[in-house]
Backbone as numpy.savetxt, mean C-alpha at the origin, in Angstrom:
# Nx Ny Nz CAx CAy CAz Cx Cy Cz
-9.03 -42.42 26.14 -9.96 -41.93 25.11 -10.54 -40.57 25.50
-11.19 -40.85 26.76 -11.55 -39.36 27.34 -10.41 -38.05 27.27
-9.25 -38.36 27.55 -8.26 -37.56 27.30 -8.43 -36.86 25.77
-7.79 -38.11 25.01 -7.55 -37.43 23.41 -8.99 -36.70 22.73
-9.84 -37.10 23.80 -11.11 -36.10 23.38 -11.33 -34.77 23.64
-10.55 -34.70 24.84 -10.47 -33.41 25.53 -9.75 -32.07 24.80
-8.65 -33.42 24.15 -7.53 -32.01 23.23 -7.99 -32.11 22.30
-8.52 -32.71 21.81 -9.43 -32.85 20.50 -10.35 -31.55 20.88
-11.19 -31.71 21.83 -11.99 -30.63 21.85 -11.75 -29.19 22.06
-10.49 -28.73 22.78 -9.89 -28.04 23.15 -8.93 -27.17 21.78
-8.68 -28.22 20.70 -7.83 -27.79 19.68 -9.21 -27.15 18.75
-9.72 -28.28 18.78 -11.53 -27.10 18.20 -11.66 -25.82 18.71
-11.95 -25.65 19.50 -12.37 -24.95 20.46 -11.56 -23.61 20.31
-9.72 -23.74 20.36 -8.92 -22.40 19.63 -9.50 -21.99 18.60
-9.09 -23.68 17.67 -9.62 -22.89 16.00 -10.78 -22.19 15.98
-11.92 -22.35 16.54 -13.18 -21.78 16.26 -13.22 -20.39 17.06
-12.30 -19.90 17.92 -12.24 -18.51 19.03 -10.95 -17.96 17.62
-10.58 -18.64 17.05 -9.74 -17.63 16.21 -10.01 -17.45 14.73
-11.02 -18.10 14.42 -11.75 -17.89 13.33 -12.80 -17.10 13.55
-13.24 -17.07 14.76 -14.45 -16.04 15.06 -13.94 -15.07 15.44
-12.66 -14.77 16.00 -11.54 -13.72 16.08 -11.64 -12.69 14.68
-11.39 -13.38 13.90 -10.95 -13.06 12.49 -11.62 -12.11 11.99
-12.81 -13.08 11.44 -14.24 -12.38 11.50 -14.54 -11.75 11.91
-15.00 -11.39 13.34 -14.94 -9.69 13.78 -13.98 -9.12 13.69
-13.07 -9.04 13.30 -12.25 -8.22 13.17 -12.43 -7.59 11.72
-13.20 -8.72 10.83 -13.41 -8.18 8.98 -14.43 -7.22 9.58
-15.14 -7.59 10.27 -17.03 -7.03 10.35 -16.49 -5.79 10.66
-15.51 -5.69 12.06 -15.55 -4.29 12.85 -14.74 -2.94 11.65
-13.62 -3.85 10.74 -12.95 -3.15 9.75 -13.94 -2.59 8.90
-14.81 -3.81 8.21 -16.23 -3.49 7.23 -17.24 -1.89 7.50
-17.25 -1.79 9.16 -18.32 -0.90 9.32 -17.46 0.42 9.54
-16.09 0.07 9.41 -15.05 1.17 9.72 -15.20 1.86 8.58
-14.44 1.06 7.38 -14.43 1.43 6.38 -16.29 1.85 5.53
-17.33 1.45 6.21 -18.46 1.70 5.48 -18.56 3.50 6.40
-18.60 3.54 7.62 -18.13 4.94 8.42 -17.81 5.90 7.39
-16.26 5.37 6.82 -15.90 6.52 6.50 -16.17 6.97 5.03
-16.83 6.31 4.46 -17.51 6.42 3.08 -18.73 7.56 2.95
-19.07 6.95 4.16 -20.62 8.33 4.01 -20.22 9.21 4.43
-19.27 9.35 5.78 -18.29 10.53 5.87 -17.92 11.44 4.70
-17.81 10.67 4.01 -16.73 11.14 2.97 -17.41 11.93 1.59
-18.72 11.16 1.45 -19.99 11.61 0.75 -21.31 13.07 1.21
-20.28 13.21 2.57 -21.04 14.38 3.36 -20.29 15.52 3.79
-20.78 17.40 3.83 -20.39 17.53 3.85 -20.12 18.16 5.52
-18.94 18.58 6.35 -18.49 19.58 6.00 -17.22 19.35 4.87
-16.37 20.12 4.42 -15.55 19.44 3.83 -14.13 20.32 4.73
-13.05 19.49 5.73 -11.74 20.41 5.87 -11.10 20.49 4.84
-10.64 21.39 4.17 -9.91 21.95 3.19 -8.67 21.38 3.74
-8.05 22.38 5.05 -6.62 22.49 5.21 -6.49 20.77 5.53
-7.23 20.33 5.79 -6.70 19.18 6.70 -6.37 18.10 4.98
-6.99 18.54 4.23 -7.06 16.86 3.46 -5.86 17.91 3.00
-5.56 19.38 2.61 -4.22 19.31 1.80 -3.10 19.00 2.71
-3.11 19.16 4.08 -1.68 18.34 5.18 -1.70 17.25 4.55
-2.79 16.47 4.16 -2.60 14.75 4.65 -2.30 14.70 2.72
-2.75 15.02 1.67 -1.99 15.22 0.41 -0.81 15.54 0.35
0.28 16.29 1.71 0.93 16.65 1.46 1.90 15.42 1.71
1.74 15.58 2.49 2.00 14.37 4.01 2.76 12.70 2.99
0.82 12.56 2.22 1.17 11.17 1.57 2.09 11.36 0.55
1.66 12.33 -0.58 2.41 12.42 -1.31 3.51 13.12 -1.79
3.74 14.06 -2.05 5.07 15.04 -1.70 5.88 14.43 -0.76
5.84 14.47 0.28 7.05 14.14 1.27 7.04 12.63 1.29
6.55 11.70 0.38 6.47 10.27 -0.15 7.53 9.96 -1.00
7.85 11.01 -1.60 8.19 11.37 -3.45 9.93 10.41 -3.04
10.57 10.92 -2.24 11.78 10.60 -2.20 12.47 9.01 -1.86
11.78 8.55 -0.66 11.75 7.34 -0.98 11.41 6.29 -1.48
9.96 6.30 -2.17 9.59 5.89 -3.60 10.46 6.15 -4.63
10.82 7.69 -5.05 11.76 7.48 -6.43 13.07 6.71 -5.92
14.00 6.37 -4.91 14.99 5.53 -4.97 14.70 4.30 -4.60
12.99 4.13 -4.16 12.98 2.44 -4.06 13.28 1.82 -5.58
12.17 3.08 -6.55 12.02 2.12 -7.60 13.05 2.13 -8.28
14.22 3.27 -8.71 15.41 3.67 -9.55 16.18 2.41 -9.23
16.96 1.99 -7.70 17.33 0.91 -7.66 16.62 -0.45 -8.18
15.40 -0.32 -7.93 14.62 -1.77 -8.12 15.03 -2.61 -9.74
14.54 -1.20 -10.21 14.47 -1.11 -11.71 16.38 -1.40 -11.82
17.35 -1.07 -11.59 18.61 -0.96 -12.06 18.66 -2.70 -11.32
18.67 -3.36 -10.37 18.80 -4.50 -9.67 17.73 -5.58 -10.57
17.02 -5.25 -11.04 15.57 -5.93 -12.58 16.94 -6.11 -13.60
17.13 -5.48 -13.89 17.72 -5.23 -14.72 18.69 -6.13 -15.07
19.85 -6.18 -14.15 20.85 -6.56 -14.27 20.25 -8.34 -14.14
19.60 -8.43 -12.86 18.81 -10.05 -12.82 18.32 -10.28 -14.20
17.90 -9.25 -14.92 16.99 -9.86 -16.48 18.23 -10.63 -17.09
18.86 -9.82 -17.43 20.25 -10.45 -18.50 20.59 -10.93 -17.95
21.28 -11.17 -16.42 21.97 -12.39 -15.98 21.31 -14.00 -16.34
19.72 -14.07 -16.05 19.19 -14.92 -16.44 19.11 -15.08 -17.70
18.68 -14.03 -18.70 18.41 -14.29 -20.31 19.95 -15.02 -20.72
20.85 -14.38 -20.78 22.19 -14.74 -20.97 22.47 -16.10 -21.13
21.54 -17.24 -20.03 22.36 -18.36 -20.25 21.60 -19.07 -21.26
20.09 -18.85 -21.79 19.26 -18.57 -22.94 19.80 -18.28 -24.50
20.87 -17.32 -24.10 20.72 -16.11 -25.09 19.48 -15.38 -25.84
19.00 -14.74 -24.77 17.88 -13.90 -24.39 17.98 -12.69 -23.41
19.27 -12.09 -24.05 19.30 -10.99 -23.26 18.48 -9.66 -24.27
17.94 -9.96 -24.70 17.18 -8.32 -25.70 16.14 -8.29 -24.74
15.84 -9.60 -24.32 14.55 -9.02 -23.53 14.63 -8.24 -22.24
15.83 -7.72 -22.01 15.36 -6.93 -20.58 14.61 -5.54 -20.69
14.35 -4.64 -22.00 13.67 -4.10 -21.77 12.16 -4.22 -21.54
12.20 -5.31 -22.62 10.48 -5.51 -22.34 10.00 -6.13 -20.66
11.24 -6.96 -19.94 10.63 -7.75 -18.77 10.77 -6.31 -17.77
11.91 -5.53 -17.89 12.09 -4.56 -17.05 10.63 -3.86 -16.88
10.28 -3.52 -18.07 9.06 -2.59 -18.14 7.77 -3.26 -17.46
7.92 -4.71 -17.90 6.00 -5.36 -17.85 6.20 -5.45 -16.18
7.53 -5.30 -15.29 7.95 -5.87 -14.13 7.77 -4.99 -13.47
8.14 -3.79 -13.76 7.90 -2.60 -13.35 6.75 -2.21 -12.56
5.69 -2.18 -13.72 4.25 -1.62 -14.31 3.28 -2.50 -13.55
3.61 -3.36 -13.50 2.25 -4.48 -13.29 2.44 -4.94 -12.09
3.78 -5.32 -11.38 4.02 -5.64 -10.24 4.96 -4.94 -9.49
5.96 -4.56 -9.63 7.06 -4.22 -8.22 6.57 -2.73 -7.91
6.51 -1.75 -8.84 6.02 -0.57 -9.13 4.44 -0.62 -7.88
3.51 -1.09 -7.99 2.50 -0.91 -7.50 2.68 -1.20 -5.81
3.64 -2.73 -5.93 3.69 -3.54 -4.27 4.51 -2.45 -3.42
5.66 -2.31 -4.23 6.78 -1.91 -3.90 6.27 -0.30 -3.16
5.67 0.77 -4.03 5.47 1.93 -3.53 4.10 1.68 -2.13
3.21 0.97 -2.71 2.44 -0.04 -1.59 3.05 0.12 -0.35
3.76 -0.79 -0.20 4.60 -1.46 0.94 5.69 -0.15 1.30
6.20 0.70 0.94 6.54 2.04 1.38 5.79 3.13 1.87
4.82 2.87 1.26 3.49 3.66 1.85 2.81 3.24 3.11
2.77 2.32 3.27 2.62 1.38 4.72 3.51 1.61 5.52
4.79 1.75 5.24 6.21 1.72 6.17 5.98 3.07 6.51
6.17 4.25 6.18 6.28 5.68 6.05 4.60 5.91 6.21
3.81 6.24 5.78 2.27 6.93 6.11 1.75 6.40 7.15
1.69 4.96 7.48 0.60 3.57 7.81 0.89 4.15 9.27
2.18 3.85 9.15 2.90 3.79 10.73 2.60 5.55 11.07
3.08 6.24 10.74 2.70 7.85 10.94 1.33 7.96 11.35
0.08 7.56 10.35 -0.94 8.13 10.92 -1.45 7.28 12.14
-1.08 6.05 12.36 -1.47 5.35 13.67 -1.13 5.70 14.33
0.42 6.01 14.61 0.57 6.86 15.60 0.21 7.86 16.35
0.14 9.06 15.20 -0.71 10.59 15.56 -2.09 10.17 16.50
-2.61 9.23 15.11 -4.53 9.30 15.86 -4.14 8.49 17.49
-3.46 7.99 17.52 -3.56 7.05 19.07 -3.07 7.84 20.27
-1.76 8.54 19.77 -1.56 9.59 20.53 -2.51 10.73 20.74
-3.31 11.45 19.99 -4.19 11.96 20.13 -5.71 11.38 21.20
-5.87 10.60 20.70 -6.95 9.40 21.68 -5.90 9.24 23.12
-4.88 9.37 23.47 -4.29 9.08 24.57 -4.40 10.46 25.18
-4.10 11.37 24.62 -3.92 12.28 25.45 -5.60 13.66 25.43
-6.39 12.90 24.70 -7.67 13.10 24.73 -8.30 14.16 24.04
-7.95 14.30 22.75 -7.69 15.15 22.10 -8.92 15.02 21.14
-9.18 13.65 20.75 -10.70 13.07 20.28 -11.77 13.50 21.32
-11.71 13.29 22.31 -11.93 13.76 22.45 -13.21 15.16 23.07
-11.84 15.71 23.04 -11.93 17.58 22.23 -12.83 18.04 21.41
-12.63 17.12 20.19 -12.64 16.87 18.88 -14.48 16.89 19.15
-14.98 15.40 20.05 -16.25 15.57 20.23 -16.76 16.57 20.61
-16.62 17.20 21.90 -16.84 18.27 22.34 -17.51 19.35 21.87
-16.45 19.80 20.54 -16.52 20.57 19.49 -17.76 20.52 18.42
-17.95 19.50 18.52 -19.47 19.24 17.91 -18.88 18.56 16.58
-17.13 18.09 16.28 -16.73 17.67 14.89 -16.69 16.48 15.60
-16.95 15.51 14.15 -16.98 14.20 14.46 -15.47 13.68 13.58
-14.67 13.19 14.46 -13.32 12.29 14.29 -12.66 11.76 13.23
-14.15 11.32 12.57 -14.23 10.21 11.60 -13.83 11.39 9.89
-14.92 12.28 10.28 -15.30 13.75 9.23 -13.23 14.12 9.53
-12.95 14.59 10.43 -11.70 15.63 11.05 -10.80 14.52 10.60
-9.96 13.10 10.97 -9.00 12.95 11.15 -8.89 11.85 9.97
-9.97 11.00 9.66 -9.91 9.83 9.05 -9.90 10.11 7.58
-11.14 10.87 7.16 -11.39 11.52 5.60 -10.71 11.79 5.05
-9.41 12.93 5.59 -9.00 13.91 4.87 -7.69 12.70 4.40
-7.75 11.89 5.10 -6.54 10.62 5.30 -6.17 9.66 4.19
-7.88 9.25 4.38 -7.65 8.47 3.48 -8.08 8.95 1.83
-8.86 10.22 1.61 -8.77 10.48 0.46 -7.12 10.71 0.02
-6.51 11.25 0.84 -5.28 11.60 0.33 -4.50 10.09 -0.29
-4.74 9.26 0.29 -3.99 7.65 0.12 -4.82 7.70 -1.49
-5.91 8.13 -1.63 -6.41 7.14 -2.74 -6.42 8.42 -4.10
-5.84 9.53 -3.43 -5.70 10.25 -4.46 -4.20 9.96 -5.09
-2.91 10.64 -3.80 -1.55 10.42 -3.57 -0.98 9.05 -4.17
-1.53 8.03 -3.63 -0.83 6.78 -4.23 -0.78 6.36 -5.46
-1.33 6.70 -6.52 -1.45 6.18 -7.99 -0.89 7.03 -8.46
-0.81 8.49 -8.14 0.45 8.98 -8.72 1.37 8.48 -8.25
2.08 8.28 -7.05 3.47 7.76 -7.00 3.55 6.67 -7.22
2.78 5.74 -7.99 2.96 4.53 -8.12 3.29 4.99 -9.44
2.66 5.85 -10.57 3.18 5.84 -11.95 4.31 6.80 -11.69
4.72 7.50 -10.81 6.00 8.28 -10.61 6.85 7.26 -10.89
6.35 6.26 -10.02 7.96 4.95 -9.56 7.96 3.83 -10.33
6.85 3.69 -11.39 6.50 3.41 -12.69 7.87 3.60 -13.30
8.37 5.37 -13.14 8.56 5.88 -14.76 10.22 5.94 -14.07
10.64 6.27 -13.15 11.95 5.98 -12.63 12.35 4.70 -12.51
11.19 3.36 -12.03 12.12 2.01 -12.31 12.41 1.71 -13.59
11.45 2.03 -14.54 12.18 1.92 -16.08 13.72 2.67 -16.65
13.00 3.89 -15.77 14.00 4.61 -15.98 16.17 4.28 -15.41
15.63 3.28 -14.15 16.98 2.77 -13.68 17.42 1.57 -14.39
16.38 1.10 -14.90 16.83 -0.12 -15.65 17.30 0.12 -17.08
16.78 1.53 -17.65 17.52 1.66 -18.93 18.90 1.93 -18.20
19.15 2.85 -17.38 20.50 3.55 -17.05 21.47 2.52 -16.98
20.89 1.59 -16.01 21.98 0.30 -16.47 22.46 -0.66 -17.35
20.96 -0.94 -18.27 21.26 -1.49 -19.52 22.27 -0.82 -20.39
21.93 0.48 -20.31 22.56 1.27 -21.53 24.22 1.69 -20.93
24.39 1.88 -19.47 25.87 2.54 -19.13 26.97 0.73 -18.67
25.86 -0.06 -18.41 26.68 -1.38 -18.14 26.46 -2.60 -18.91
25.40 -2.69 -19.48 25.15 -3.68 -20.35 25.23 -3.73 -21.87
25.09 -2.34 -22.58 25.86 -2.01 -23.78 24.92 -1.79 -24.74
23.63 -1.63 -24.15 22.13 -2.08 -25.02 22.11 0.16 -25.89
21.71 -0.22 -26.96 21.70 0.70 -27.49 20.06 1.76 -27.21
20.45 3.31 -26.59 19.51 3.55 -26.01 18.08 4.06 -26.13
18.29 4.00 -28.02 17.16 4.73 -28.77 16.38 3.28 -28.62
16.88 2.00 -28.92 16.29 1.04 -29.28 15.59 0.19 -28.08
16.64 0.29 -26.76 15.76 0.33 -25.60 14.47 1.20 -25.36
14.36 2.40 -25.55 13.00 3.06 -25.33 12.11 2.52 -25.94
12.21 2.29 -27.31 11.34 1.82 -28.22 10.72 0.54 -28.37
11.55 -0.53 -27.56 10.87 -2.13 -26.93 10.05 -1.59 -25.43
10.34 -0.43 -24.81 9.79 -0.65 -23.70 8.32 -0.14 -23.98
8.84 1.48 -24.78 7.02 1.54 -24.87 6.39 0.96 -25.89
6.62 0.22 -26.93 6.10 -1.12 -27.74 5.63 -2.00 -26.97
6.22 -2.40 -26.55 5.63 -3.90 -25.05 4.72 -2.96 -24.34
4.71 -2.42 -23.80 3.59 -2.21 -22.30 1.76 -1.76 -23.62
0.99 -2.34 -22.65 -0.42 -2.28 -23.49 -1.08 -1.04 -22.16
-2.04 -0.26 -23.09 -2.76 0.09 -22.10 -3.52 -0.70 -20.71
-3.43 -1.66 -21.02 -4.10 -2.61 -19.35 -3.22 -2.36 -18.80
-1.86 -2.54 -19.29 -0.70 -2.64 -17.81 -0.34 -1.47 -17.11
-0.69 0.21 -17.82 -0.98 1.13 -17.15 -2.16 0.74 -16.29
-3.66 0.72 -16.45 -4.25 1.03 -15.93 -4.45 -0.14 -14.49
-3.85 -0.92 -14.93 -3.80 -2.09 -13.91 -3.22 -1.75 -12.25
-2.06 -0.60 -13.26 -0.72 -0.37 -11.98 -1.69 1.30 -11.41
-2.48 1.53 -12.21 -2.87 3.18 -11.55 -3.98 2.21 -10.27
-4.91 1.33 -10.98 -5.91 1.04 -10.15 -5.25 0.13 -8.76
-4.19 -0.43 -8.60 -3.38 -1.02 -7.80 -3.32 0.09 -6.82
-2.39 1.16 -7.40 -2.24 2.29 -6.16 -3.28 2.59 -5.35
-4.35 3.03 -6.46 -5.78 3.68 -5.44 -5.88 2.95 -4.60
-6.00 1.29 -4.63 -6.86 0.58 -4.26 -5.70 -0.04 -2.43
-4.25 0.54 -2.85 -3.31 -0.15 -2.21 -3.13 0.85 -1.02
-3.42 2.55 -1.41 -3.42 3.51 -0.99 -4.45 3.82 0.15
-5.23 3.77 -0.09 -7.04 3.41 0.61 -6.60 2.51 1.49
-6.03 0.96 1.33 -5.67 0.77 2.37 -5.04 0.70 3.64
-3.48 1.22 3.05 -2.78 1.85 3.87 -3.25 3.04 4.94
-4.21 4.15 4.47 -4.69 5.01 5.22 -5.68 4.87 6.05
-6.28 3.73 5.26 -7.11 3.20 6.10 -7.36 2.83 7.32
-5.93 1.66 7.38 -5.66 0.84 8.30 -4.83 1.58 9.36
-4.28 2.56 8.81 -3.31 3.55 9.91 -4.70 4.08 10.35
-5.76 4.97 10.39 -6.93 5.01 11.18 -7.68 4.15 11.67
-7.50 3.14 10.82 -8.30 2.20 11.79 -7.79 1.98 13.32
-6.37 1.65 13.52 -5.85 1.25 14.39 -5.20 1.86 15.42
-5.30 3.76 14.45 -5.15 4.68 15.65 -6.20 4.82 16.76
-7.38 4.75 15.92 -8.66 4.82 16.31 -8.97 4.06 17.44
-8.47 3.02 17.27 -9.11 1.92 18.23 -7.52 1.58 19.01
-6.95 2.23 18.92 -5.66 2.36 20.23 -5.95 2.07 22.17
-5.50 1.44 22.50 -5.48 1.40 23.90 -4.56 2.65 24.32
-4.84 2.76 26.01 -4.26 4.10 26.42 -3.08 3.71 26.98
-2.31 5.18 26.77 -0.73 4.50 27.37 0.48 4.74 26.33
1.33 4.40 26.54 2.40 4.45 25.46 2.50 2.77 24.68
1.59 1.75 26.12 2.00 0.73 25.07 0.73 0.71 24.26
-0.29 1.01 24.13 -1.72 0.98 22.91 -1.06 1.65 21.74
-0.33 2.96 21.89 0.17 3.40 20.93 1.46 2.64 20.30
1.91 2.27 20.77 2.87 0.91 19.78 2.30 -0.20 19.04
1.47 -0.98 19.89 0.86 -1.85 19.37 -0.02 -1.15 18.32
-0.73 -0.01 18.11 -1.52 0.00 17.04 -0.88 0.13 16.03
0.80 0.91 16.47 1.67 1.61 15.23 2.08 0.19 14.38
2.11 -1.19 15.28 2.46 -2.13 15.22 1.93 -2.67 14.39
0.35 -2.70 15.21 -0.73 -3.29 14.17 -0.73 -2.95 12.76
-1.20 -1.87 12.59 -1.53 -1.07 11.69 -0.46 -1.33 10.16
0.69 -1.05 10.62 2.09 -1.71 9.38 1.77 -3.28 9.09
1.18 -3.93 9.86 1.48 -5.52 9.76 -0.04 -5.26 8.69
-0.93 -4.89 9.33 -2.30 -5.31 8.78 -2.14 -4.78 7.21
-1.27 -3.59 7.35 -1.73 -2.55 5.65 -0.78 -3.10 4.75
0.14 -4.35 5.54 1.50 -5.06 4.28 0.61 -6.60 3.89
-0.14 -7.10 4.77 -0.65 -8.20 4.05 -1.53 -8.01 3.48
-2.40 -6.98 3.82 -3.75 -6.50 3.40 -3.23 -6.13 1.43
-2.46 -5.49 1.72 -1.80 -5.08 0.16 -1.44 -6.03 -0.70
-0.72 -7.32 -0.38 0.49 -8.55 -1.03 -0.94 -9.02 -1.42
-1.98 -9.56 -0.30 -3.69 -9.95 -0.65 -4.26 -9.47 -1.75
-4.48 -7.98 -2.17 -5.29 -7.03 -2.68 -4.21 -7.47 -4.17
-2.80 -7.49 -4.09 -2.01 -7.57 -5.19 -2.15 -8.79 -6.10
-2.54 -10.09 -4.51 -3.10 -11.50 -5.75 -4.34 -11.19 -6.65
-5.45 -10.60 -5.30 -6.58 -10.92 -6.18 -6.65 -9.77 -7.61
-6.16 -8.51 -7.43 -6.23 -7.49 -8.53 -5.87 -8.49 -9.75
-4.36 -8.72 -9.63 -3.27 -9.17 -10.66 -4.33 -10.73 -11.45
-5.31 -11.35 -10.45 -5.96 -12.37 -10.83 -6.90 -11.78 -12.03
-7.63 -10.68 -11.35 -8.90 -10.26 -12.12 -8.30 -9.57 -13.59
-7.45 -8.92 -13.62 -6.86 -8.24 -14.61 -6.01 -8.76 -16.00
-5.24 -9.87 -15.40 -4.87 -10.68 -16.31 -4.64 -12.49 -16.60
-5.99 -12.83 -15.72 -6.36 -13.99 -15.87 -7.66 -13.81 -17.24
-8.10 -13.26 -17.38 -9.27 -13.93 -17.57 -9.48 -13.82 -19.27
């Protein structure tokens, strides 16, 4: 009895060091992200630095976003009618292509590329920088880290991302007509005209507020975790590590509860 009490107590005892794990880890993120808000509300303002990190997110974003979504949208596509087909319900692939697009793959999809490509980039930089003591410098200088490396970062995520989310919006529709119309036989005046008939203004604004909100975190979390990097080459992996893992669930999360508030209620 004394035994099975022991692992009894012992299995408590994890759960409660990794639930209190957790939790500081929301709190320490919470005051991260509250940091860089007033940062962000103050000035000095770097010019050059937030247009690198605009450039950075978006422009040099542009290319693998437009062929995530062109394929996505052409691979929608062909899945729509394969399924409608055994229905006979193939008219609907423009309308599912579009609402599929817009509301979900479009937002996760450029999301989750933005994490792969930015997330991982800026964790890197800031940790390497903190390794080789460059923060610093940074103090030294009388600039504070948060103002210099984090700001210009994450405004760019929350500016950058909702455009390329309606960029990759307008190319996954766009791959899914190309295939409807060059392989599936769908006539192409009449495809345009179900797609923008079906979509309502919510399902734009649903997929713009997705980006901001998906964007912010991605940049976020790539500073967060540069920031708080151990020294060495292995701190800088693990944060590059961290940082991708935290800004892909953090997003799929942000994608239930949005998609809940928006078109549940």
């Amino acid at each position: 009895m004394s035994t099975l009490w022991r692992s009894l107590r012992a299995m408590l005892g994890a759960l409660g060091r990794t639930v209190l794990g957790w939790l500081a880890a929301i709190g320490r993120v919470g005051f991260f992200f509250l940091d860089t808000l007033s940062h962000m509300l103050r000035p000095p303002v770097y010019g050059r630095e937030i247009f690198n990190a605009l450039l950075n997110v978006g422009w040099l974003s542009l290319p693998v976003v437009g062929l995530t979504a062109i394929f996505t949208g052409g691979a929608l596509a062909l899945q729509i009618y394969a399924g409608g087909s055994r229905f006979n319900a193939e008219a609907v692939v423009p309308q599912i292509v579009a609402i599929g697009m817009v509301r979900e793959l479009g937002p996760v999809l450029v999301g989750l590329m933005i994490a792969a490509r930015v997330t991982s980039s800026i964790a890197a930089e800031i940790a390497t920088m903190k390794v080789t003591e460059q923060i610093d410098a940074l103090v030294t200088l009388s600039t504070h880290p948060i103002k210099y490396l984090v700001v210009p970062r994450v405004l760019a995520g929350l500016i950058c991302v909702p455009l390329l989310v309606a960029v990759g919006d307008i190319i996954g529709i766009f791959g899914g007509y190309a295939v409807a119309v060059q392989n599936l036989g769908f006539n192409a005046a009449i495809y345009l005209i179900n797609t923008v008939d079906f979509l309502e203004p919510l399902d734009v604004i649903s997929s713009l507020v997705k980006g901001c909100v998906f964007g912010g975190i991605a940049t976020l979390m790539g500073c967060y975790y540069g920031m708080g990097s151990g020294r060495g080459a292995q701190g800088v992996g693990r944060a590059t590590k961290g940082s991708v893992e935290a800004a892909a669930v953090l997003i799929l999360a942000a994608n239930f509860m949005l998609t809940g508030v928006f078109f549940s209620l």
